[in-house]
LUMTI-686347 format. One record per residue (C-alpha): x, y, z; residue number from 1; residue in one letter. Coordinates in Angstrom, 2 decimals. Example, Ala and Ser with C-alpha at 12.3 -4.5 7.8 and 13.67 -1.06 7.14 Angstrom:
# residues 2
(atom (12.30,-4.50,7.80),1,A)
(atom (13.67,-1.06,7.14),2,S)
END
This chain:
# residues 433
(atom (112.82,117.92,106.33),1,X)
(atom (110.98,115.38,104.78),2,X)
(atom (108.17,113.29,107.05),3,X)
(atom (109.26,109.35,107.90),4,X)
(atom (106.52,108.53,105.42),5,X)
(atom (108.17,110.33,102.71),6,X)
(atom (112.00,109.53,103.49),7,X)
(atom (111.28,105.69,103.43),8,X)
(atom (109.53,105.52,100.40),9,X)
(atom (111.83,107.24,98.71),10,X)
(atom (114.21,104.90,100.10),11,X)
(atom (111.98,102.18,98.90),12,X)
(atom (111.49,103.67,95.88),13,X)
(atom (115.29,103.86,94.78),14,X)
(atom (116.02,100.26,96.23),15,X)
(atom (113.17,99.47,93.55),16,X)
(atom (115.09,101.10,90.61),17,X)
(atom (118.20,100.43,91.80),18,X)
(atom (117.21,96.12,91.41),19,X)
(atom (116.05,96.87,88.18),20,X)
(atom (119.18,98.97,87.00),21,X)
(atom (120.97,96.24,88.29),22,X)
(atom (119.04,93.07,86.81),23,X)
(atom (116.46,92.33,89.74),24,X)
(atom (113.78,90.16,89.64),25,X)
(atom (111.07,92.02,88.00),26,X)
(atom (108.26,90.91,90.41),27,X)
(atom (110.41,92.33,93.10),28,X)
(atom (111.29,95.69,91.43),29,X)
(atom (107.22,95.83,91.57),30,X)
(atom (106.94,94.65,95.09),31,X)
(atom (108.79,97.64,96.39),32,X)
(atom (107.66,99.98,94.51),33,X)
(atom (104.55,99.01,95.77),34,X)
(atom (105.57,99.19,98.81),35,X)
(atom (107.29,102.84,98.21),36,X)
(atom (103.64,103.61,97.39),37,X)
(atom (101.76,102.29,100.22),38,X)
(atom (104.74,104.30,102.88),39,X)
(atom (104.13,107.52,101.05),40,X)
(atom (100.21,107.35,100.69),41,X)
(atom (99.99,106.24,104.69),42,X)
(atom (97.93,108.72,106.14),43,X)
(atom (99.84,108.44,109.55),44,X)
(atom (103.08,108.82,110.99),45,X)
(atom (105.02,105.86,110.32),46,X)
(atom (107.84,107.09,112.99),47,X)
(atom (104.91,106.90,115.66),48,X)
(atom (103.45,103.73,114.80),49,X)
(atom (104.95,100.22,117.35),50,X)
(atom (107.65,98.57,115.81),51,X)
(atom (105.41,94.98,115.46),52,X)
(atom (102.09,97.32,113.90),53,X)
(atom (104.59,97.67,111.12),54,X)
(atom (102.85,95.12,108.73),55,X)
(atom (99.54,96.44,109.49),56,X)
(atom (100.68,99.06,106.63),57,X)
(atom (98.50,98.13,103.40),58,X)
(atom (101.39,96.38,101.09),59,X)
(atom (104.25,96.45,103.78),60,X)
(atom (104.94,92.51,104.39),61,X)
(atom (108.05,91.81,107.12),62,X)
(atom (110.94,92.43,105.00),63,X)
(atom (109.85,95.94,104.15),64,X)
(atom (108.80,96.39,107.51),65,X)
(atom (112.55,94.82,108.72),66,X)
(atom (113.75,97.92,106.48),67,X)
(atom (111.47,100.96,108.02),68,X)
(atom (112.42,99.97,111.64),69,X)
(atom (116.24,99.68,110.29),70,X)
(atom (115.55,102.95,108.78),71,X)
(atom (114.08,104.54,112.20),72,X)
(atom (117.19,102.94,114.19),73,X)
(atom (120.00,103.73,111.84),74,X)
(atom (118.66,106.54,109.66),75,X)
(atom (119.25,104.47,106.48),76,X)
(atom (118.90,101.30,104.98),77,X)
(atom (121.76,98.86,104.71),78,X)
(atom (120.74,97.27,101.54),79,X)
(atom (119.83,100.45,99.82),80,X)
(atom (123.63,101.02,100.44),81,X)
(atom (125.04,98.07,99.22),82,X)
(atom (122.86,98.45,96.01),83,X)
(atom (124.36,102.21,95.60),84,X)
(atom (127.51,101.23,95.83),85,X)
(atom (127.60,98.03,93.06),86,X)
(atom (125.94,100.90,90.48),87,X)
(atom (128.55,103.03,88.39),88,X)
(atom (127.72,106.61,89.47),89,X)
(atom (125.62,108.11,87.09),90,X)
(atom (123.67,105.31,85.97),91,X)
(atom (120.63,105.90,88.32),92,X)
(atom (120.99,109.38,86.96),93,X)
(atom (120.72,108.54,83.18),94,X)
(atom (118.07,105.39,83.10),95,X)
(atom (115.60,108.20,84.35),96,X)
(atom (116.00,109.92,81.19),97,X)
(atom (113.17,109.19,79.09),98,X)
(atom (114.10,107.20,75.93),99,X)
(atom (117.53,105.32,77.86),100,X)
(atom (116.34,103.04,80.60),101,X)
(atom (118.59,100.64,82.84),102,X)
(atom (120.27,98.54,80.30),103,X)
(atom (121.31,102.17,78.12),104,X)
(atom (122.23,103.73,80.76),105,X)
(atom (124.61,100.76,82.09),106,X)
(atom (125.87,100.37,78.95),107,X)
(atom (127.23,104.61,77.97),108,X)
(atom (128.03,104.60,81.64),109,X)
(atom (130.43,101.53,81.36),110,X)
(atom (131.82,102.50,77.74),111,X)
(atom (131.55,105.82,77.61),112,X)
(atom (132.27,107.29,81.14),113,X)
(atom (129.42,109.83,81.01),114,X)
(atom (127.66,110.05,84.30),115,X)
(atom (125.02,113.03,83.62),116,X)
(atom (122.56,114.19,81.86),117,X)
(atom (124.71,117.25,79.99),118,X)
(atom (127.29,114.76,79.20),119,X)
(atom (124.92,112.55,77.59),120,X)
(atom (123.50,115.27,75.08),121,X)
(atom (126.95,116.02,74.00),122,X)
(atom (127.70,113.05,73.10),123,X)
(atom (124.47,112.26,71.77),124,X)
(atom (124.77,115.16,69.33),125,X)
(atom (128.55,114.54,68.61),126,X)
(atom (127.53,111.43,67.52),127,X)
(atom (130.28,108.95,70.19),128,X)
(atom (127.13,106.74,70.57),129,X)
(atom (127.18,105.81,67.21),130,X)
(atom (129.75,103.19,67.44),131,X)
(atom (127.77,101.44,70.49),132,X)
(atom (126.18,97.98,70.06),133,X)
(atom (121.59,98.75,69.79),134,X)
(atom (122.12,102.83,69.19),135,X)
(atom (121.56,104.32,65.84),136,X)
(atom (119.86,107.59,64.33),137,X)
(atom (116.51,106.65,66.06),138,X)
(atom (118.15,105.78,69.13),139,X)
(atom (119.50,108.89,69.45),140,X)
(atom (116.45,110.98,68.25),141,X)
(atom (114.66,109.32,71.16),142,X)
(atom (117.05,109.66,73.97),143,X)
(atom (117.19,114.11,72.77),144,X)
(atom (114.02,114.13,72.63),145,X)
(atom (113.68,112.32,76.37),146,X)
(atom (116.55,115.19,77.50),147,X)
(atom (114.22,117.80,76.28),148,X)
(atom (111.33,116.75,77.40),149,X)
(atom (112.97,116.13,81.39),150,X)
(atom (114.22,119.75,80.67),151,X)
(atom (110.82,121.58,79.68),152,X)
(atom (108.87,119.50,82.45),153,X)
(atom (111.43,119.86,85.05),154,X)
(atom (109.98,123.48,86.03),155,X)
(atom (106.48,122.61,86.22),156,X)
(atom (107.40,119.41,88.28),157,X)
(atom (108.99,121.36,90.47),158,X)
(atom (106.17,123.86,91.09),159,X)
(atom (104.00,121.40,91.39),160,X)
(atom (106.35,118.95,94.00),161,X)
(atom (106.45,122.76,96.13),162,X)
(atom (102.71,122.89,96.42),163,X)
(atom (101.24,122.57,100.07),164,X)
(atom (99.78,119.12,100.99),165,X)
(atom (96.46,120.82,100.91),166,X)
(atom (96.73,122.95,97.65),167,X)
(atom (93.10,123.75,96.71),168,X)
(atom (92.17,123.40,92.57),169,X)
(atom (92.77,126.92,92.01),170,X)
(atom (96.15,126.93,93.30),171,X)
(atom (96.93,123.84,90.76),172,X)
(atom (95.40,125.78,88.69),173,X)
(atom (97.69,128.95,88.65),174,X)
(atom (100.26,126.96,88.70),175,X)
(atom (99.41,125.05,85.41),176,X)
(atom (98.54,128.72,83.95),177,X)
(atom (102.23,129.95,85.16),178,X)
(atom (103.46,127.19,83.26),179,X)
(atom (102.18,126.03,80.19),180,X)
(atom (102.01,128.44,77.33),181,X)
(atom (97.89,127.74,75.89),182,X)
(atom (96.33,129.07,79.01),183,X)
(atom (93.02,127.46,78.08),184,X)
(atom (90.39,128.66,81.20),185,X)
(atom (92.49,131.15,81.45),186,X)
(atom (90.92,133.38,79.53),187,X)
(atom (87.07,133.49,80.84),188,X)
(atom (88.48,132.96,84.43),189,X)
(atom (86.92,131.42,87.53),190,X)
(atom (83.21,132.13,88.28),191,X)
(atom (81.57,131.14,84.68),192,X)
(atom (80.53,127.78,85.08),193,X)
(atom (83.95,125.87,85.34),194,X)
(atom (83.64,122.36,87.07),195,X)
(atom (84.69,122.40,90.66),196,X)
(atom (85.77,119.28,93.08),197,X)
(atom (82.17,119.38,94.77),198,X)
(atom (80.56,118.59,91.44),199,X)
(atom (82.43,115.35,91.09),200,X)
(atom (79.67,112.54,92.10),201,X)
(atom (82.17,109.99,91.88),202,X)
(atom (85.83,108.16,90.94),203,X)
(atom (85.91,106.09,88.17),204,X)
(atom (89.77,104.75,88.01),205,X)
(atom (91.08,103.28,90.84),206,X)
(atom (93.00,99.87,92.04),207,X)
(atom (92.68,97.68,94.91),208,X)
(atom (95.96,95.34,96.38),209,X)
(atom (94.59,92.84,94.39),210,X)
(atom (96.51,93.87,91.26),211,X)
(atom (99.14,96.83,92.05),212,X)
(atom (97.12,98.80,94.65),213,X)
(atom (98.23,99.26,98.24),214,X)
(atom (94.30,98.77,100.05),215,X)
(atom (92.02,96.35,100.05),216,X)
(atom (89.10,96.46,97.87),217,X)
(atom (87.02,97.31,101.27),218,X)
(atom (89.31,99.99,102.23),219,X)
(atom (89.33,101.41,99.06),220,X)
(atom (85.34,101.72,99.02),221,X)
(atom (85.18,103.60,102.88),222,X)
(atom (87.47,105.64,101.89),223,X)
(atom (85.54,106.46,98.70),224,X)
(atom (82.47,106.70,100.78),225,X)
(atom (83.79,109.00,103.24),226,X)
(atom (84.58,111.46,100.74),227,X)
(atom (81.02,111.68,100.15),228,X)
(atom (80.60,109.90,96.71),229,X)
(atom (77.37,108.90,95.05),230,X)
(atom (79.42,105.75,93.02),231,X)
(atom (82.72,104.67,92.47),232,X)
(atom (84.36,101.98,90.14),233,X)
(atom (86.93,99.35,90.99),234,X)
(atom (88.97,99.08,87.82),235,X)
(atom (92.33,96.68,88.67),236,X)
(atom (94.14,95.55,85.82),237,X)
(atom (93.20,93.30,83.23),238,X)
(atom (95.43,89.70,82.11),239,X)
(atom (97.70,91.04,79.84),240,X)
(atom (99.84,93.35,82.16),241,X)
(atom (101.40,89.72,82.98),242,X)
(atom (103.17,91.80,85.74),243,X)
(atom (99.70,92.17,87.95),244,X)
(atom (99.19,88.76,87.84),245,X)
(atom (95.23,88.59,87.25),246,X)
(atom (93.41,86.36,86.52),247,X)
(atom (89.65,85.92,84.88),248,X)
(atom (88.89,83.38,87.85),249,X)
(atom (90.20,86.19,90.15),250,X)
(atom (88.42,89.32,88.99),251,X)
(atom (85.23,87.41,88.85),252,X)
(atom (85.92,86.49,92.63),253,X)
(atom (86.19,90.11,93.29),254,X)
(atom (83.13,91.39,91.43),255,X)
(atom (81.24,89.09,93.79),256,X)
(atom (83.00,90.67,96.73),257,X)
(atom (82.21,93.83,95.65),258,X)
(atom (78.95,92.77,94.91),259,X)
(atom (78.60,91.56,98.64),260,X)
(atom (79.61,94.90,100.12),261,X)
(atom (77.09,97.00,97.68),262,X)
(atom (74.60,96.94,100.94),263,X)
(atom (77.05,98.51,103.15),264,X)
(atom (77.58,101.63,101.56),265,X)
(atom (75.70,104.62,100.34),266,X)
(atom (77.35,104.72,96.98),267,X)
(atom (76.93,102.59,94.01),268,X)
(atom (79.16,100.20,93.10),269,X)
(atom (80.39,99.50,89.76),270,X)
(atom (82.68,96.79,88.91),271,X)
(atom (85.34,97.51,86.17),272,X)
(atom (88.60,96.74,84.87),273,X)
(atom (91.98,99.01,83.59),274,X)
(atom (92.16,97.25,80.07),275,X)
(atom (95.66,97.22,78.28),276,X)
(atom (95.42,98.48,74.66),277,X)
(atom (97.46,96.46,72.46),278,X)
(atom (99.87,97.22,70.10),279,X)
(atom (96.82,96.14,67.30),280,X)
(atom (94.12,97.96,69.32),281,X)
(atom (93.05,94.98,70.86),282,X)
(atom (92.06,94.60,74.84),283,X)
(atom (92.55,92.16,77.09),284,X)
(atom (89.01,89.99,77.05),285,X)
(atom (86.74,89.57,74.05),286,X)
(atom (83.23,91.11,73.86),287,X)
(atom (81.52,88.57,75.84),288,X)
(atom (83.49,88.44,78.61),289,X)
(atom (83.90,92.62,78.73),290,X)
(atom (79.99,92.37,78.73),291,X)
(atom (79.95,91.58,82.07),292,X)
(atom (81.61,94.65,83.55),293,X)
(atom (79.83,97.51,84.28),294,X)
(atom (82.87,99.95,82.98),295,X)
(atom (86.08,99.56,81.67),296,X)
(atom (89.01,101.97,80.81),297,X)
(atom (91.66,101.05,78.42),298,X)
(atom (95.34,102.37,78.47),299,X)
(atom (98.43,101.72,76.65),300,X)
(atom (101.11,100.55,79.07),301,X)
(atom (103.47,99.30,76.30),302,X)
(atom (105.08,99.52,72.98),303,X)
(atom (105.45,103.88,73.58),304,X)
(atom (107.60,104.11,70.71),305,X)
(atom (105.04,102.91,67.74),306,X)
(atom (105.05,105.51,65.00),307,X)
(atom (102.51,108.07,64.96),308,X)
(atom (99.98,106.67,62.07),309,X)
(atom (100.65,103.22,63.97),310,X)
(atom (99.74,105.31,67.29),311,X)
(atom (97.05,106.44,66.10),312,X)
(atom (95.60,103.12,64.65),313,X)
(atom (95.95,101.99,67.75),314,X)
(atom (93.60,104.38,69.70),315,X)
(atom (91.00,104.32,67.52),316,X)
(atom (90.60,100.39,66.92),317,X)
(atom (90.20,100.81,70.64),318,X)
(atom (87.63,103.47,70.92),319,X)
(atom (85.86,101.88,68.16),320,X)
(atom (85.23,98.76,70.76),321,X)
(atom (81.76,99.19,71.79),322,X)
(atom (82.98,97.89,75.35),323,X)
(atom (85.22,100.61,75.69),324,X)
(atom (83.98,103.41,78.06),325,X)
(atom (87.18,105.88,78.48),326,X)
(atom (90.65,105.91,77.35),327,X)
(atom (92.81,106.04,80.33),328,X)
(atom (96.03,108.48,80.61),329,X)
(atom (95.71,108.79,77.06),330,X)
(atom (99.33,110.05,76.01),331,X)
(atom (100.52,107.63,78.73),332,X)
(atom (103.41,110.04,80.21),333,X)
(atom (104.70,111.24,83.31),334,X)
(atom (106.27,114.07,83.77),335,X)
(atom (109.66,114.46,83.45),336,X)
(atom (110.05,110.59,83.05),337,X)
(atom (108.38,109.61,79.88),338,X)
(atom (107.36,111.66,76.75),339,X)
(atom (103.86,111.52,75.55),340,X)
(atom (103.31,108.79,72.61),341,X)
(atom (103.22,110.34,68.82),342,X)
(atom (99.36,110.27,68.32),343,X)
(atom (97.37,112.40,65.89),344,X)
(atom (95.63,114.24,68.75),345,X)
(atom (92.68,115.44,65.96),346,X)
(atom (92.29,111.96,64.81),347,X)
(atom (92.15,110.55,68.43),348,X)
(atom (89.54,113.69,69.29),349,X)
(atom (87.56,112.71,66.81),350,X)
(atom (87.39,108.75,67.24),351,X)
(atom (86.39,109.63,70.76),352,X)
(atom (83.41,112.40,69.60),353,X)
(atom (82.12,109.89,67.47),354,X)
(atom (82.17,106.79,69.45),355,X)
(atom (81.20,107.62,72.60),356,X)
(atom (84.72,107.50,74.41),357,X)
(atom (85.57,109.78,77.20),358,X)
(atom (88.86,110.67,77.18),359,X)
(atom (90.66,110.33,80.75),360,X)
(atom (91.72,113.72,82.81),361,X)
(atom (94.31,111.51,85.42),362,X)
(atom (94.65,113.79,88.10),363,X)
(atom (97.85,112.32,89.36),364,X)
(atom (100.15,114.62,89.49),365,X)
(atom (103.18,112.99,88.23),366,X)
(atom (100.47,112.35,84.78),367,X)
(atom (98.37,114.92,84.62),368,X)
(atom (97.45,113.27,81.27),369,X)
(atom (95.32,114.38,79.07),370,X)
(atom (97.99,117.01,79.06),371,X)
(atom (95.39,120.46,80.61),372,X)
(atom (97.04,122.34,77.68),373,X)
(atom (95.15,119.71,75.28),374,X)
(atom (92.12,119.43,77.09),375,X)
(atom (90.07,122.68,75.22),376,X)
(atom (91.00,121.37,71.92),377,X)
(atom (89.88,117.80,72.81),378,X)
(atom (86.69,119.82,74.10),379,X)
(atom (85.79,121.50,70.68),380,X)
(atom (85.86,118.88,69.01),381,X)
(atom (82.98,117.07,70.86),382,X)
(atom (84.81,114.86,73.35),383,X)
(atom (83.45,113.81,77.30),384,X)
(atom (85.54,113.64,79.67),385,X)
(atom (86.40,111.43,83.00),386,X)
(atom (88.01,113.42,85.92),387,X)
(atom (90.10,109.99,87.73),388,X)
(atom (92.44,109.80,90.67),389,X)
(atom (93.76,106.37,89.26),390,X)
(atom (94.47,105.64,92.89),391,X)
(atom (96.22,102.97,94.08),392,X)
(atom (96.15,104.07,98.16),393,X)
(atom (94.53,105.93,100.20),394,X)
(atom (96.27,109.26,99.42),395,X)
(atom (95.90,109.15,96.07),396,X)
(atom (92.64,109.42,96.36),397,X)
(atom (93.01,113.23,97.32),398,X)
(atom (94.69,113.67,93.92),399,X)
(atom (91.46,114.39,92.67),400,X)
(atom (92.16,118.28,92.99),401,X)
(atom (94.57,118.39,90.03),402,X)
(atom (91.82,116.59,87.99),403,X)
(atom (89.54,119.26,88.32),404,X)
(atom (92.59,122.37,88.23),405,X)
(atom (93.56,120.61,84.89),406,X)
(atom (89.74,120.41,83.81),407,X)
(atom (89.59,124.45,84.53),408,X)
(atom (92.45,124.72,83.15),409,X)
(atom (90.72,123.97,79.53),410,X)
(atom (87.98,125.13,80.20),411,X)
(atom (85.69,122.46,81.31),412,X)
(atom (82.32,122.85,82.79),413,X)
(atom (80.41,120.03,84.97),414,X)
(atom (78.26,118.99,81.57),415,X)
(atom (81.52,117.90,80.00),416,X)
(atom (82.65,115.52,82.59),417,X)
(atom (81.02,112.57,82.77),418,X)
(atom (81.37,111.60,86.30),419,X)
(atom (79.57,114.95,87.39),420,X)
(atom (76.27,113.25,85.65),421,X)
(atom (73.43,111.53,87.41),422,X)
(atom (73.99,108.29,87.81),423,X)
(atom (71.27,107.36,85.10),424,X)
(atom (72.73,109.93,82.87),425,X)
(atom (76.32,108.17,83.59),426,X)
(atom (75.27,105.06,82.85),427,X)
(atom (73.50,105.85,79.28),428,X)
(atom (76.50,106.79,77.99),429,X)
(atom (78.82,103.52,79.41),430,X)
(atom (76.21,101.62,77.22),431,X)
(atom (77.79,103.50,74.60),432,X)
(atom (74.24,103.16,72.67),433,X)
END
């Protein structure tokens, strides 16, 4: 049976897509997903803690609180429920496929009837969506390409949703190599020079509650510290993912808090910001402004469905930015729920060698991105690397381990990460000189 941690937040967690299936305030889908995140990353037992401690939970304010004791009383949640119960059956079901998304899925749900995924790719393929209002050829390209790529994932999410709490790197690690057909490390094997977690020096993606994180920016950096790090960046997101609601006036308030609490740790500090790669290329500040942070990781979070050329345009304007220092999730998916973005994955390799971009290893395990099946290519052809929980509570921090399994995985040694270096060494190359 699942924990209390892990059956609210996935309470949470549907109550979130369930108000944006059904035409919820966006700011609210985010708050409780938020929230779905700060339950399941809670390192204690939520059915243990007082009933009034409730709201002591980073990102758990009194009405999500009102629904985890409702939950503990009642073994649901009322307005979970009533949300169910307004949405046709299916629809949940289909807006997860990548490629449909709420308003789709309302939409072949109400008109068509079709309430699962097998359904949907026979009618996708005998062309009854045709005739809909917003679906043509590409529409329907998309949404069989988002069926096949739930399908092919679905057995490696699964293997890795099985895995023990504790699962060590090499455990990932034969799981990826079970899994995915280029077995990359696979063939030299452990014990010739392939990174390992204790060579990590520090974390170089991660978010605080002041943008979508569930901790405080000081209880993000003890936690850091008690894993034993020698630095770690703060990187919340930057303006443009209007969502997060920064600010420049507010992420120059927190570099001076974090600039305050540099004397109360042993690691370094380094103030940074998750950038949002335009549709152009473009980021989020100009040069001037980016010149002020010690490191900064750009990721698309929008526009997935640019052509490939287009894609690819896009990643290199951005790695050509000489205040650029990695590219974060670089084909932005997650498993089973988005497809990776068409990118020239040579082109992008290359951009990267020759500007001085890492290229970002996100250990989460629902990303995994830079795909480990990529990561020897990317390798070869000259590219660094940055091994990065891109936590956003305390948990998540532990991710870490499927980092490094991915990093064996291709083949990776501790020279070709760039957060195993020195700190010196490290911060040469963020100068991108």
């Amino acid at each position: 049976m699942p924990s209390p941690n892990e059956a609210v937040a996935a309470l949470l967690r549907e109550y979130s897509e369930l108000l944006g299936l059904t035409g919820g305030d966006q700011f609210r889908v985010r708050s409780y997903e938020k929230a779905a995140r700060a339950v399941g990353g809670y390192p204690e037992d939520l059915g243990a803690l007082p009933e009034s401690a409730l709201t002591r939970v980073p990102g758990v304010g009194s009405s999500v609180a009102a629904k985890i004791a409702e939950y503990r009383r009642t073994g649901t949640i009322k307005a979970v429920d009533d949300l169910r119960a307004k949405v046709p059956p299916g629809a949940l079901v289909l807006s997860k496929v990548p490629g449909v998304g709420p308003k789709r899925a309302l939409q072949i749900v109400g008109e068509l009837g079709i309430t699962s995924v097998g359904e949907l790719d026979e009618a996708v393929r005998g062309g009854r969506l045709r005739g809909m209002p917003g679906f043509g050829p590409k529409s329907e390209e998309r949404i069989l390409r988002g069926i096949a790529i739930a399908a092919s994932d679905a057995a490696l999410r699964e293997a890795l949703g099985s895995l023990a709490p504790d699962a060590t790197a090499d455990e990932i690690c034969a799981v990826l190599a079970a899994h995915l057909a280029t077995p990359g490390a696979g063939e030299s094997g452990p014990g010739h020079g392939l990174i390992r977690a204790e060579d990590l020096r520090g974390d170089l993606h991660t978010h605080t509650d002041l943008t979508d994180g569930t901790v405080s920016l000081e209880g993000m950096i003890a936690a850091a510290g008690a894993r034993g790090y020698e630095y770690y960046a703060v990187t919340d997101h930057a303006p443009n993912l209007v969502m997060q609601r920064m600010t420049d006036e507010k992420v120059l308030v927190q570099r001076d808090q974090l600039r305050a609490l540099a004397d109360s740790t042993g690691m370094v500090l380094l103030h940074g910001s998750e950038l949002n790669i335009a549709p152009d290329g473009s980021v989020d500040w100009d040069e001037d402004f980016l010149g002020g942070f010690d490191i900064t990781v750009a990721s698309v979070h929008s526009s997935f469905e640019q052509d490939q050329a287009t894609m690819t345009k896009r990643f290199t304007v951005a790695a050509q930015n000489p205040r650029v220092n990695i590219i974060g999730h670089p084909l932005t998916r997650r498993i089973g729920r988005r497809p990776p973005v068409q990118v020239d994955l040579d082109a992008l390799y290359a951009a990267c060698a020759r500007t001085g971009t890492a290229l970002e290893i996100n250990a989460s395990p629902h990303r995994m991105d830079l795909p480990p099946e990529h990561i020897a290519a990317a390798r070869d052809a000259g590219v660094k690397f940055a091994i990065d929980t891109d936590a956003h509570s305390l948990a998540d921090l532990t991710n870490v381990r499927y980092g490094v399994a991915a990093a064996r995985f291709g083949g990776l040694t501790p020279d070709d990460v760039i957060n195993c270096w020195p700190l010196e060494r490290l911060l040469e190359f963020l100068s991108k000189s």
